[in-house]
py3Dmol code that shows the C-alpha trace and the ligand (Angstrom):
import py3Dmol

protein = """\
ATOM      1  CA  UNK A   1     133.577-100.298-110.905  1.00  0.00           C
ATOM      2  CA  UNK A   2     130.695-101.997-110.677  1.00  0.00           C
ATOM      3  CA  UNK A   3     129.670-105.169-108.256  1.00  0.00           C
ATOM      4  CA  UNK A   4     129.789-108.701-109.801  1.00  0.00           C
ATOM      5  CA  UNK A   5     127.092-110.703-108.648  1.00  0.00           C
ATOM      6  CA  UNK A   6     127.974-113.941-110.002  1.00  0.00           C
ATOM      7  CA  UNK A   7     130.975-115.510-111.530  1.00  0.00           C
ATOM      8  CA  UNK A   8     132.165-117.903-114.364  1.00  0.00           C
ATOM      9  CA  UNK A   9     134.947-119.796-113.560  1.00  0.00           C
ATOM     10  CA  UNK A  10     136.900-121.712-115.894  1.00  0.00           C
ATOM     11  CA  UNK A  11     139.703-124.360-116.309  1.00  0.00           C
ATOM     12  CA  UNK A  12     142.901-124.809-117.464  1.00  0.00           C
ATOM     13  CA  UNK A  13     142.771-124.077-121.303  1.00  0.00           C
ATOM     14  CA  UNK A  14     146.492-124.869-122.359  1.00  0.00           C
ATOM     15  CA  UNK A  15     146.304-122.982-126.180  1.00  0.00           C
ATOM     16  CA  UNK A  16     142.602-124.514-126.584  1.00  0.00           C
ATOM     17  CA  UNK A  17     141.121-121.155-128.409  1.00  0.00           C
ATOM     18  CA  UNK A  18     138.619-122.945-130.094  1.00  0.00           C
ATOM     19  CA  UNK A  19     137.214-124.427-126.865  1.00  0.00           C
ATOM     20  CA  UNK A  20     137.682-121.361-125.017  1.00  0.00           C
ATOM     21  CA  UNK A  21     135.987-119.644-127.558  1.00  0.00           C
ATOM     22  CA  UNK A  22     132.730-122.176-127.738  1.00  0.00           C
ATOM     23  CA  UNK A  23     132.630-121.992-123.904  1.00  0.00           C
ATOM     24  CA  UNK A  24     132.437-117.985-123.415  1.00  0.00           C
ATOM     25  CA  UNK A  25     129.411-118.119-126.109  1.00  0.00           C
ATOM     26  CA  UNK A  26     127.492-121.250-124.259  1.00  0.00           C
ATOM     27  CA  UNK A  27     127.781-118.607-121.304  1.00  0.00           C
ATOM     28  CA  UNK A  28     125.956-115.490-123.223  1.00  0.00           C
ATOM     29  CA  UNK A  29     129.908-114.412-123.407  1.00  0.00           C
ATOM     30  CA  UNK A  30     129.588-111.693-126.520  1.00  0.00           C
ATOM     31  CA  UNK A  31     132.738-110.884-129.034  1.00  0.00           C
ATOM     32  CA  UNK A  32     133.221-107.295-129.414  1.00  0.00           C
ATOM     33  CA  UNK A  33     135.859-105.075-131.390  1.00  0.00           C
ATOM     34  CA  UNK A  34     137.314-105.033-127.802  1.00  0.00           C
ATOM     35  CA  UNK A  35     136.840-108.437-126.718  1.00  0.00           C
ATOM     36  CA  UNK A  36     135.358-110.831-124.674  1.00  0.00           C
ATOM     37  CA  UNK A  37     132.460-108.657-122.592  1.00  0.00           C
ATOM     38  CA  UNK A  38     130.326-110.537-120.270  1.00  0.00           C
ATOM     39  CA  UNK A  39     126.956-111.088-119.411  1.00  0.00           C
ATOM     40  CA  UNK A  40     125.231-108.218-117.187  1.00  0.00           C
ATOM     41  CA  UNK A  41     126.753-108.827-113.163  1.00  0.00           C
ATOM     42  CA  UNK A  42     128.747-111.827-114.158  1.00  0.00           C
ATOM     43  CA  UNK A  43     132.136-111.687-114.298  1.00  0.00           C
ATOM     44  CA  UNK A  44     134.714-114.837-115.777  1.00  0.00           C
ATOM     45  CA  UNK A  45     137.712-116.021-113.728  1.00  0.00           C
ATOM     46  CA  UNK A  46     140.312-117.940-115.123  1.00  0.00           C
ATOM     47  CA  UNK A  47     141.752-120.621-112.605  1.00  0.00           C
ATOM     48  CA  UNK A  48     145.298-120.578-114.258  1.00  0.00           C
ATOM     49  CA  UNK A  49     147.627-122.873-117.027  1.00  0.00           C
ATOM     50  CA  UNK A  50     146.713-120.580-120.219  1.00  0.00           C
ATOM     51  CA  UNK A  51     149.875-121.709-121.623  1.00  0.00           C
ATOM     52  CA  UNK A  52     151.863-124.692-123.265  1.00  0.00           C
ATOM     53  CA  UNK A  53     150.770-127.738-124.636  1.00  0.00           C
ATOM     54  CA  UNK A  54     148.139-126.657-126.765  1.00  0.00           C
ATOM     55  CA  UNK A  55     148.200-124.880-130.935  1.00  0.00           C
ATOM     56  CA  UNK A  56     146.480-121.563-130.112  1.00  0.00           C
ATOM     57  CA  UNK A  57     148.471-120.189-126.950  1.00  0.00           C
ATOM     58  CA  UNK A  58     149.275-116.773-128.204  1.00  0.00           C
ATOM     59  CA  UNK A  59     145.020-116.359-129.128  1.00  0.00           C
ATOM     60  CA  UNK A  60     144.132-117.882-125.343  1.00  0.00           C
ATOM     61  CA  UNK A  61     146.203-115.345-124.015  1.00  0.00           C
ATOM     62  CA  UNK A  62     145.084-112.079-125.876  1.00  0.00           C
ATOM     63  CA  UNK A  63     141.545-113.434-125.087  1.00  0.00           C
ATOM     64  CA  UNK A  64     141.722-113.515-121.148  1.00  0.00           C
ATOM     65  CA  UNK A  65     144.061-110.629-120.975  1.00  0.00           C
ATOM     66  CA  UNK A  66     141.658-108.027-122.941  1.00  0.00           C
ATOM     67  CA  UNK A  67     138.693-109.857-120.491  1.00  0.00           C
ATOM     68  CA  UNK A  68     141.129-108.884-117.473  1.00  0.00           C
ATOM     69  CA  UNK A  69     142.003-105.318-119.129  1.00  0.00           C
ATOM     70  CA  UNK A  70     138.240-104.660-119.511  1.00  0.00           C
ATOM     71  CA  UNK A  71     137.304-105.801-116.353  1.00  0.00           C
ATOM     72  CA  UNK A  72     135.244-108.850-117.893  1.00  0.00           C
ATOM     73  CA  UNK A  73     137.321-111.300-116.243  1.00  0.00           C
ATOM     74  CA  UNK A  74     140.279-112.091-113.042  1.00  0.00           C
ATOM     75  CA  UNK A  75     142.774-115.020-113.597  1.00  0.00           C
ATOM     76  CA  UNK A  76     145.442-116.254-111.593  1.00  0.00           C
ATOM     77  CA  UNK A  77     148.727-117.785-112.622  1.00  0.00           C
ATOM     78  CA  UNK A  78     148.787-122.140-113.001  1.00  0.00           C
ATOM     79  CA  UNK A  79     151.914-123.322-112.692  1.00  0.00           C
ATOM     80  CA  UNK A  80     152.638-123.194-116.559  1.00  0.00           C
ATOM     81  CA  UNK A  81     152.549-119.667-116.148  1.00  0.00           C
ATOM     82  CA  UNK A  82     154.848-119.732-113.341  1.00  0.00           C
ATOM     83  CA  UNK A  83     157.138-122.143-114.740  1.00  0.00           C
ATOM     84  CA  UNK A  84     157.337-119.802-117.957  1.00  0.00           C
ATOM     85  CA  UNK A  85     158.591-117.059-115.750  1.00  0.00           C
ATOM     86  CA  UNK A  86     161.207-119.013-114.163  1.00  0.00           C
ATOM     87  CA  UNK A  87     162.400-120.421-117.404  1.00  0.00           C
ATOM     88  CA  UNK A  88     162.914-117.027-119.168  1.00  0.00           C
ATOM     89  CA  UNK A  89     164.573-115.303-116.331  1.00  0.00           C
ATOM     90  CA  UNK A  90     168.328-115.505-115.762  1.00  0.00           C
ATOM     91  CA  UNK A  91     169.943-116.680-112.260  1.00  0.00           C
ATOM     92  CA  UNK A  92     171.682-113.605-110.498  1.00  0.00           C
ATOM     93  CA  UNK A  93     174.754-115.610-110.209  1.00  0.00           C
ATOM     94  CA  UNK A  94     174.699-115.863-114.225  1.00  0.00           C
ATOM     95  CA  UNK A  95     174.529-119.225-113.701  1.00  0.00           C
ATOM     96  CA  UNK A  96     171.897-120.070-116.164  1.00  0.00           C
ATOM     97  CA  UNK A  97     168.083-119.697-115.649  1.00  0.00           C
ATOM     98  CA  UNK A  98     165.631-119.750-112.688  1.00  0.00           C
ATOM     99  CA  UNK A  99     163.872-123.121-114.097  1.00  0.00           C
ATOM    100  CA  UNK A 100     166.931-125.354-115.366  1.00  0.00           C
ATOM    101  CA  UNK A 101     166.799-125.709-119.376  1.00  0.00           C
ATOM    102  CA  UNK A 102     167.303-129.497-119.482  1.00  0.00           C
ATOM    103  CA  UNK A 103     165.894-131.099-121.900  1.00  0.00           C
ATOM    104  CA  UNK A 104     162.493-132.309-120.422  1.00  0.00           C
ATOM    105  CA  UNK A 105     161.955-129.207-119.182  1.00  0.00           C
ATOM    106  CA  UNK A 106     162.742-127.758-122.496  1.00  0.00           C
ATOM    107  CA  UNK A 107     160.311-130.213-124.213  1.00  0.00           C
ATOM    108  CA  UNK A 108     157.233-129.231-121.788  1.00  0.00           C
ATOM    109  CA  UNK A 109     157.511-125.646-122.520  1.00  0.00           C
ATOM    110  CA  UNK A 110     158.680-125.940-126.335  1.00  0.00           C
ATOM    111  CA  UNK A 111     154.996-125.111-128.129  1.00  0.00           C
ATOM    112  CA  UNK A 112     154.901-122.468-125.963  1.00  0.00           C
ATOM    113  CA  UNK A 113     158.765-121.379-127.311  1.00  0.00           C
ATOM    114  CA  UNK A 114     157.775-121.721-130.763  1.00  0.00           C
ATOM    115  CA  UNK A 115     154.600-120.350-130.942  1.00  0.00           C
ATOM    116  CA  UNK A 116     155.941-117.082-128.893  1.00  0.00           C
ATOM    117  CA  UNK A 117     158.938-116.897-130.646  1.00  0.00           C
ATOM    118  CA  UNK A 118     161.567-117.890-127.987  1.00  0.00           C
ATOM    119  CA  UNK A 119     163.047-114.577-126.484  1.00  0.00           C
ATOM    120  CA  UNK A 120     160.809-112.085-129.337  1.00  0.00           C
ATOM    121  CA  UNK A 121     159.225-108.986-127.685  1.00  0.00           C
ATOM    122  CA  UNK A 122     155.811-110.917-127.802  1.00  0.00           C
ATOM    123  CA  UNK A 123     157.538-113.558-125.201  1.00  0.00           C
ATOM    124  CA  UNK A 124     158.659-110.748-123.076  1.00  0.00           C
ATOM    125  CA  UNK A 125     155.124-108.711-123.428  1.00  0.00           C
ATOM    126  CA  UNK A 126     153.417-112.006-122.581  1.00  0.00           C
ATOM    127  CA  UNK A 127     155.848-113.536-119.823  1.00  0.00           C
ATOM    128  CA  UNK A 128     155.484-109.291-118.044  1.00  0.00           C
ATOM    129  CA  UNK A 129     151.605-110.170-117.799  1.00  0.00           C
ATOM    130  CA  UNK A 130     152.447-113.280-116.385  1.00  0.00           C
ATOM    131  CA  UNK A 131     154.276-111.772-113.659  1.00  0.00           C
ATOM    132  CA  UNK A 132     151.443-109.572-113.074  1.00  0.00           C
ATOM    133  CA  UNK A 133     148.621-112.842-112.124  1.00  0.00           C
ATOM    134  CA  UNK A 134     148.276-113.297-108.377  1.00  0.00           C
ATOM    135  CA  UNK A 135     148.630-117.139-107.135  1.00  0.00           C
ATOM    136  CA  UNK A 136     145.049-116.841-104.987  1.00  0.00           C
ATOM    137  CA  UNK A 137     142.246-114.690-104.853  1.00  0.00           C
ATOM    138  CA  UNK A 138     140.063-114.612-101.955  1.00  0.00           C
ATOM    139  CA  UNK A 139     137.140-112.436-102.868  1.00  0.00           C
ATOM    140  CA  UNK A 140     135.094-112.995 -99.309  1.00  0.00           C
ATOM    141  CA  UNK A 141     132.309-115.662-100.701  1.00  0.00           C
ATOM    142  CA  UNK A 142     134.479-117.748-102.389  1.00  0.00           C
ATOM    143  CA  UNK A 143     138.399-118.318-102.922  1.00  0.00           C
ATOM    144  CA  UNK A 144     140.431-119.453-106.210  1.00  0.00           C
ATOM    145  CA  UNK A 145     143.901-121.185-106.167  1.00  0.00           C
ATOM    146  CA  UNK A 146     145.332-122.869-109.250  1.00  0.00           C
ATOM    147  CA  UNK A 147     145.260-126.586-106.650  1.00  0.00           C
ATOM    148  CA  UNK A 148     146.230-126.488-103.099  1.00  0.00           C
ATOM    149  CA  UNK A 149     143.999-123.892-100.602  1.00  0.00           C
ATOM    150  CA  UNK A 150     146.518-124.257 -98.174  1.00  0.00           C
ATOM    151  CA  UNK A 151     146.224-121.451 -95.112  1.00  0.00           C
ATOM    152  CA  UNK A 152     149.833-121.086 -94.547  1.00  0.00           C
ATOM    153  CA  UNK A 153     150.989-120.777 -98.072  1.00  0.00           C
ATOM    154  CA  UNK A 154     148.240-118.305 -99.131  1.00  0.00           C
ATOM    155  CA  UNK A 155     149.172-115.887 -96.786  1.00  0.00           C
ATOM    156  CA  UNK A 156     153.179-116.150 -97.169  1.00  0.00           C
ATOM    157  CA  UNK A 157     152.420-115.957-100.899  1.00  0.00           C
ATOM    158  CA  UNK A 158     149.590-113.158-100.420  1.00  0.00           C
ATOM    159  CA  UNK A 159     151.922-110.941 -98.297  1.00  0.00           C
ATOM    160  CA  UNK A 160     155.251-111.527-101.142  1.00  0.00           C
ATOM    161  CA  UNK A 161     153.099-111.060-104.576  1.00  0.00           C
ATOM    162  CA  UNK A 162     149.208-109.857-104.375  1.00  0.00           C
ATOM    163  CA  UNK A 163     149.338-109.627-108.028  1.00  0.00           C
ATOM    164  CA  UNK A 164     148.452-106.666-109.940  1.00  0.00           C
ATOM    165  CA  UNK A 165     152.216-105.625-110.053  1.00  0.00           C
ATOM    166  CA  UNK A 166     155.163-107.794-111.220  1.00  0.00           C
ATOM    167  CA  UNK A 167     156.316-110.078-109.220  1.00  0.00           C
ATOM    168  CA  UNK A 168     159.452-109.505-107.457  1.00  0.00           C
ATOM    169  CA  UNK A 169     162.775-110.234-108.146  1.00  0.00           C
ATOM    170  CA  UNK A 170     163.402-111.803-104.677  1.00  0.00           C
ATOM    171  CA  UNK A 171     160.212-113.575-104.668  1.00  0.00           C
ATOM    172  CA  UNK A 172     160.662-115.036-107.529  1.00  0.00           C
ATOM    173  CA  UNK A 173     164.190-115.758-106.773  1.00  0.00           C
ATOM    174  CA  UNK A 174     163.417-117.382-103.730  1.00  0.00           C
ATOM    175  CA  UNK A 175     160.682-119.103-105.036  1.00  0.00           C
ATOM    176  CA  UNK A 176     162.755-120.768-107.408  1.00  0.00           C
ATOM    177  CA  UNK A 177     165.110-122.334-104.756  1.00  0.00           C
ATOM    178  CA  UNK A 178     164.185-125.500-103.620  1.00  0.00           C
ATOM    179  CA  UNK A 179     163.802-125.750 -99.585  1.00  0.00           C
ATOM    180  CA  UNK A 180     162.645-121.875 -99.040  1.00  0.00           C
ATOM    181  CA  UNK A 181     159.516-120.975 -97.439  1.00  0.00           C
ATOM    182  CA  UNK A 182     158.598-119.747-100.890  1.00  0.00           C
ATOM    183  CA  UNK A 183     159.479-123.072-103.103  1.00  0.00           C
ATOM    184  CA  UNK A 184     157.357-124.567-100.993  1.00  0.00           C
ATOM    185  CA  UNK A 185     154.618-122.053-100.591  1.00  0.00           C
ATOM    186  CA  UNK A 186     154.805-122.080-104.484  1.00  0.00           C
ATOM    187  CA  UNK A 187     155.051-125.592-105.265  1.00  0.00           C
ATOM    188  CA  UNK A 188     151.430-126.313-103.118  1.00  0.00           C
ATOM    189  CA  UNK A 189     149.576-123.604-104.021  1.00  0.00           C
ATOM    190  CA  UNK A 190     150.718-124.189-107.827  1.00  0.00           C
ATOM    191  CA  UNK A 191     150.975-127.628-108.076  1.00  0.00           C
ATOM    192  CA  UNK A 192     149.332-129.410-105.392  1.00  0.00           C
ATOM    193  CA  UNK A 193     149.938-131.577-102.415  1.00  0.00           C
ATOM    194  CA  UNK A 194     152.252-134.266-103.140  1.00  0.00           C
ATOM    195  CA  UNK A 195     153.280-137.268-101.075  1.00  0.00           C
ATOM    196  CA  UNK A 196     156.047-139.527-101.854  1.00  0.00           C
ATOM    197  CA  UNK A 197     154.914-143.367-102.322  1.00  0.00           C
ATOM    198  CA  UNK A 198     156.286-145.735 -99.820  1.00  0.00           C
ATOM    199  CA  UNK A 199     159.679-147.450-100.777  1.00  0.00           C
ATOM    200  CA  UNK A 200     159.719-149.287-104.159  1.00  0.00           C
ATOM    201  CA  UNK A 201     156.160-148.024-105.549  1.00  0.00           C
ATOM    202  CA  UNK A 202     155.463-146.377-108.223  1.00  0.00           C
ATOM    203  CA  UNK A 203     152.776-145.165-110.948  1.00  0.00           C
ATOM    204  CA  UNK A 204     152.775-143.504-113.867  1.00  0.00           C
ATOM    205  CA  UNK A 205     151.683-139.839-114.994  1.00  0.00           C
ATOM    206  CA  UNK A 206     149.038-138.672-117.371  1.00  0.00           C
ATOM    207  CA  UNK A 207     151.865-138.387-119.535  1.00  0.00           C
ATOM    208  CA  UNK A 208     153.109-141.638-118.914  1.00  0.00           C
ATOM    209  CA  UNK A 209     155.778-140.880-116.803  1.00  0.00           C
ATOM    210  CA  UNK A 210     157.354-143.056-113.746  1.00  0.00           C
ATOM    211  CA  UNK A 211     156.486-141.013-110.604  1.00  0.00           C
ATOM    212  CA  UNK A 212     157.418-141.953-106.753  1.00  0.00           C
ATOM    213  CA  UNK A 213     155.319-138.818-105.646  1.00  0.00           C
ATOM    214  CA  UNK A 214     151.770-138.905-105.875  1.00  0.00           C
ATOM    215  CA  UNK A 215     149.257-135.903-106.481  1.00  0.00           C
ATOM    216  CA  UNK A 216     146.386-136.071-103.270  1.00  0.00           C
ATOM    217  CA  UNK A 217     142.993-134.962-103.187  1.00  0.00           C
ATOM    218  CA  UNK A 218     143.979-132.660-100.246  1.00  0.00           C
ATOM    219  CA  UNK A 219     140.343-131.540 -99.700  1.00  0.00           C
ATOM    220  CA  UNK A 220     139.374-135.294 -98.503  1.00  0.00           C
ATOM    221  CA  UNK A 221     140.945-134.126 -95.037  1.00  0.00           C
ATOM    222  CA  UNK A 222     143.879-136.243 -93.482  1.00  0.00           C
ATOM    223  CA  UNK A 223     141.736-139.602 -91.882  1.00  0.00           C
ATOM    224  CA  UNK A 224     142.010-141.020 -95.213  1.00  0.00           C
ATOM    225  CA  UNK A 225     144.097-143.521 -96.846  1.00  0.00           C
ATOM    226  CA  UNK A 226     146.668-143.792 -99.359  1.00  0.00           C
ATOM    227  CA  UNK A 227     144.482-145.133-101.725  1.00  0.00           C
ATOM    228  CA  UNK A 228     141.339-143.153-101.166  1.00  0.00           C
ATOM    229  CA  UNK A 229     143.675-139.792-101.409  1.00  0.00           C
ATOM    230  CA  UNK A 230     146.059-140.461-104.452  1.00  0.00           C
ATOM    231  CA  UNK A 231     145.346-138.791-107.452  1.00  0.00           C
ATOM    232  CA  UNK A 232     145.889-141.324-110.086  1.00  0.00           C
ATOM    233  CA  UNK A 233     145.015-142.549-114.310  1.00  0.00           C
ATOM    234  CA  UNK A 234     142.732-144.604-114.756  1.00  0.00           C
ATOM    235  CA  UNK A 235     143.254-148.416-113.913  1.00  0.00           C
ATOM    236  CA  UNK A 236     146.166-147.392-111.402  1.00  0.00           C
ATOM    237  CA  UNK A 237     143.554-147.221-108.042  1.00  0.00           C
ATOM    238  CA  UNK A 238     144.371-150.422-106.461  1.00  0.00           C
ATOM    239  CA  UNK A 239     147.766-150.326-107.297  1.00  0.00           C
ATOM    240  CA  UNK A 240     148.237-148.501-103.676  1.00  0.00           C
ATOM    241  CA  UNK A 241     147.621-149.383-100.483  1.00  0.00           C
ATOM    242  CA  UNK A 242     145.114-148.645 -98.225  1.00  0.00           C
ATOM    243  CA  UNK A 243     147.114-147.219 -95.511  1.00  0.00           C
ATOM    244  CA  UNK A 244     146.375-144.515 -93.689  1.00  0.00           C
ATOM    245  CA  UNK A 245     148.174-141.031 -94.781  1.00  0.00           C
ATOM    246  CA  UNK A 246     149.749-140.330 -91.479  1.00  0.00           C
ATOM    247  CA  UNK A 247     149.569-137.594 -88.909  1.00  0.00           C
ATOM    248  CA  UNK A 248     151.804-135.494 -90.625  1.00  0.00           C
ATOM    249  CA  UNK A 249     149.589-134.929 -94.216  1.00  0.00           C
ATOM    250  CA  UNK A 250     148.056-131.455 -94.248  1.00  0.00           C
ATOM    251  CA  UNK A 251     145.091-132.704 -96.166  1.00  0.00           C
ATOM    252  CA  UNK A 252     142.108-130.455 -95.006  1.00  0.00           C
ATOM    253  CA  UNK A 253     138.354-130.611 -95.753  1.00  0.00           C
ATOM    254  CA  UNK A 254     136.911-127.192 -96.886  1.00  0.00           C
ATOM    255  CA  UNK A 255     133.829-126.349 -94.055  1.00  0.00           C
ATOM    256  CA  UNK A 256     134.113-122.363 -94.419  1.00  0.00           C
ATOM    257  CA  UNK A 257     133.907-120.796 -98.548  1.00  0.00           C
ATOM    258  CA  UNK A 258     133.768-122.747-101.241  1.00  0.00           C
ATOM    259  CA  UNK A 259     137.198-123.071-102.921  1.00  0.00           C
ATOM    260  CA  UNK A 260     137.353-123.484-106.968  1.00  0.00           C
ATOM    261  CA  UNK A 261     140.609-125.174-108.243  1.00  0.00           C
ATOM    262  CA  UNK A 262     142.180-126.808-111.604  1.00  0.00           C
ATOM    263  CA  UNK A 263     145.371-128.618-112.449  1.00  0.00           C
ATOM    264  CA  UNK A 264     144.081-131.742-112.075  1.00  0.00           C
ATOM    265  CA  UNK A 265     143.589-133.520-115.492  1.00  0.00           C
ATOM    266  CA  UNK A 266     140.252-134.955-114.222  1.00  0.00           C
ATOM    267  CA  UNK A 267     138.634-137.478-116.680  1.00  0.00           C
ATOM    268  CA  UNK A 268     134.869-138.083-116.944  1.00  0.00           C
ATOM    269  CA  UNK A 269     131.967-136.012-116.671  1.00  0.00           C
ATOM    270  CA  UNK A 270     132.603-133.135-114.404  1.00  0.00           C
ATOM    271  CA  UNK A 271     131.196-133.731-111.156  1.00  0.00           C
ATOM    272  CA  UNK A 272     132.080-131.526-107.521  1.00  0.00           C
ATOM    273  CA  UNK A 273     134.993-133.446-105.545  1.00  0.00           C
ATOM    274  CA  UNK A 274     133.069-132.034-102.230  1.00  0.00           C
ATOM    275  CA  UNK A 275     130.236-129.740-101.641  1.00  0.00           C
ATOM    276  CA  UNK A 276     132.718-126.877-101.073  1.00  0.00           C
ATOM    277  CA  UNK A 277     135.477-127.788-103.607  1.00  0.00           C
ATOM    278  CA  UNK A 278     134.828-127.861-107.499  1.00  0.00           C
ATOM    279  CA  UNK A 279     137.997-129.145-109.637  1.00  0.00           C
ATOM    280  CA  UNK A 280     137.753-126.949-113.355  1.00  0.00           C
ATOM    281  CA  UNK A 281     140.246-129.060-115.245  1.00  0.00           C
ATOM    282  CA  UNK A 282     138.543-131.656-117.175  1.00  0.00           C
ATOM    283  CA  UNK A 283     141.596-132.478-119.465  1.00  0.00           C
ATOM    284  CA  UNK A 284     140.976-129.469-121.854  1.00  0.00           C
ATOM    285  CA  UNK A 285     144.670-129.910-122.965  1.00  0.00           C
ATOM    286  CA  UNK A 286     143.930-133.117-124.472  1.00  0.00           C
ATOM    287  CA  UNK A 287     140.630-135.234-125.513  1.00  0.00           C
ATOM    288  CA  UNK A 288     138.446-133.177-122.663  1.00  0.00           C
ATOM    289  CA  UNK A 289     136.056-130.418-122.531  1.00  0.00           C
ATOM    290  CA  UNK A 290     136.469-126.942-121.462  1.00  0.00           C
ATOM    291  CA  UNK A 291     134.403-126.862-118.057  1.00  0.00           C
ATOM    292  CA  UNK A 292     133.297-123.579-116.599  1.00  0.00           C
ATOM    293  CA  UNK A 293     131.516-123.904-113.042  1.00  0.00           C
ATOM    294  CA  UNK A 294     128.526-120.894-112.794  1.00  0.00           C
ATOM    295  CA  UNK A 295     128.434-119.311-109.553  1.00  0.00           C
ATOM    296  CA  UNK A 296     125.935-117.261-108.260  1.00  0.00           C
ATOM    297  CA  UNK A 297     126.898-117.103-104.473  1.00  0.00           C
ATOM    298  CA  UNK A 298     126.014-120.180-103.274  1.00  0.00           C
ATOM    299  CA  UNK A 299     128.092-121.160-100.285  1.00  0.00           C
ATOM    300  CA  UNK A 300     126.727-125.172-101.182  1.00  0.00           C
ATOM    301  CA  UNK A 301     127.517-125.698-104.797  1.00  0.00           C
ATOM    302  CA  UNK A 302     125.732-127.870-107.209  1.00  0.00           C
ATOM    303  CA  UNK A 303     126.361-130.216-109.840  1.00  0.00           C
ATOM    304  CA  UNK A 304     123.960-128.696-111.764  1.00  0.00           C
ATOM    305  CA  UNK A 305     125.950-125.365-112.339  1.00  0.00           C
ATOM    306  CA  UNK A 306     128.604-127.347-114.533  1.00  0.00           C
ATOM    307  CA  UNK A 307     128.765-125.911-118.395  1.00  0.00           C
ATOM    308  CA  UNK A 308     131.051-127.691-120.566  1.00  0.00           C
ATOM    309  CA  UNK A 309     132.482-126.740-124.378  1.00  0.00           C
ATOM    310  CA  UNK A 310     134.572-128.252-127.188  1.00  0.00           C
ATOM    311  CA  UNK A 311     134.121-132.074-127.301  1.00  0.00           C
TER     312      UNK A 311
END
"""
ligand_1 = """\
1
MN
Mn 148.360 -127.008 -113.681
"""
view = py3Dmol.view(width=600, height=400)
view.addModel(protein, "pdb")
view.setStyle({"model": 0}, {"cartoon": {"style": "trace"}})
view.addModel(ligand_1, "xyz")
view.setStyle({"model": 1}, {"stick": {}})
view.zoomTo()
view.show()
């Protein structure tokens, strides 16, 4: 196989074809009776969340598959994709599914359901690809995670489910049981590092949702505040307060490879969140662009590398 030289990496798409679509052909990205083939030496890597949410999901994921079955492309599993897994799969006890089916759960995932065909041989085909992503990839100059780089987690998760073959059973199993080294190795590589808000606090979600956890820009290190770290909609910054986050947040700035993440709904032009840490989701799912981040082996990156599609 030959060498990439350089790679394309790109955000969270959530069923946007169309701006998947404009994005790979901004890049030189070619359509072929095969698929997607890249430019020479480059190589696209998908950062994760294919799925739910938005009307083309079933397109988005024949797209990046063929890329990843013709070696155009590597993604990793978001925690969409994750979640999709656990909600399909049934508990070993018989006791219902991994990921509960209660009705906001049910509601997040239901485009997905629909467009699919809940439990058709098209879910199954799609949710046994899934199961296939890895969580990280670490390819020596630079490292992808769908949002938390967090040492610990990437090797417990690493050593349980590489990727290339299906997850396990007992991984997944585990993984889906709240407390266990692997919920929680999961739940921060997949969706972040959260911090509860002190006592009677709250803010609300991108989706407008009361939360009393907090999303944190875990790359700011941990000699930050509460304010400075939380991850927050617009208008909802001083809301917090400036305390400090406490000796016991893993926050950690990135000194050693760059690290390329998503998951973050990010509004606003896309800009780097530190000179070693680019965030890839620029709201896609909703009134944001596609954002791909063109590397070419810099260990520094640039804000000048940022290509965006589909607004
Ligand atoms: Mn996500």
């Amino acid at each position: 196989m030959k060498k990439n030289l350089a790679y394309d990496l790109i955000g969270d798409i959530h069923g946007q074809a169309g701006k998947l679509q404009a994005l790979l052909s901004a890049m030189g990205y070619v359509e072929t009776a095969s698929g997607w083939e890249a430019p020479p030496g480059r190589q696209a890597i998908f950062v994760g969340d294919l799925s739910d949410r938005g009307p083309e999901q079933v397109r988005v994921v024949q797209i990046v598959r063929s890329m990843v079955d013709n070696g155009q492309a590597l993604a990793i599993m978001g925690n969409h994709e994750f979640n999709a897994i656990g909600f399909a799969t049934p508990r070993r006890d018989g006791a219902g599914f991994l990921r509960e089916h209660s009705a906001e759960k049910r509601a997040q995932h239901a485009e997905f359901l629909a467009q699919v065909g809940e439990g058709s041989a098209l879910h199954h085909e799609i949710l046994d690809w899934f199961r296939t992503l890895p969580l990280c990839l670490d390819l020596g100059e630079l490292r992808v995670v769908h949002a938390w780089w967090h040492e610990p987690y990437v090797e417990l998760v690493r050593s349980r489910h590489p990727g290339g073959a299906p997850m396990e059973e007992d991984f997944l199993h585990a993984a889906f049981t709240k407390g266990t080294d692997e919920w929680h190795a999961v739940e921060g590589i997949a969706k972040g590092l959260e911090v509860r808000l002190p006592d009677g606090l709250f803010v609300h979600d991108h989706a407008g949702v009361r939360r009393h956890d907090v999303r944190t820009r875990w790359w700011l290190g941990s000699d930050v505040t509460l304010q400075e770290a939380a991850i927050l909609t617009a208008g909802q910054q001083g809301e917090l307060p400036a305390q400090p986050m406490g000796g016991a947040y893993a926050g950690r700035t990135v000194d050693d490879v760059p690290v390329f993440i998503g998951h973050y709904w990010m509004q606003g032009r896309p800009v780097l969140q530190a000179p070693k840490v680019a965030c890839l989701d620029w709201s896609a799912a909703g009134d944001g662009p596609l954002v791909a981040y063109r590397w070419d082996g810099e260990q520094v990156l640039s804000d000048d590398k940022w290509v965006t599609a589909g607004v």
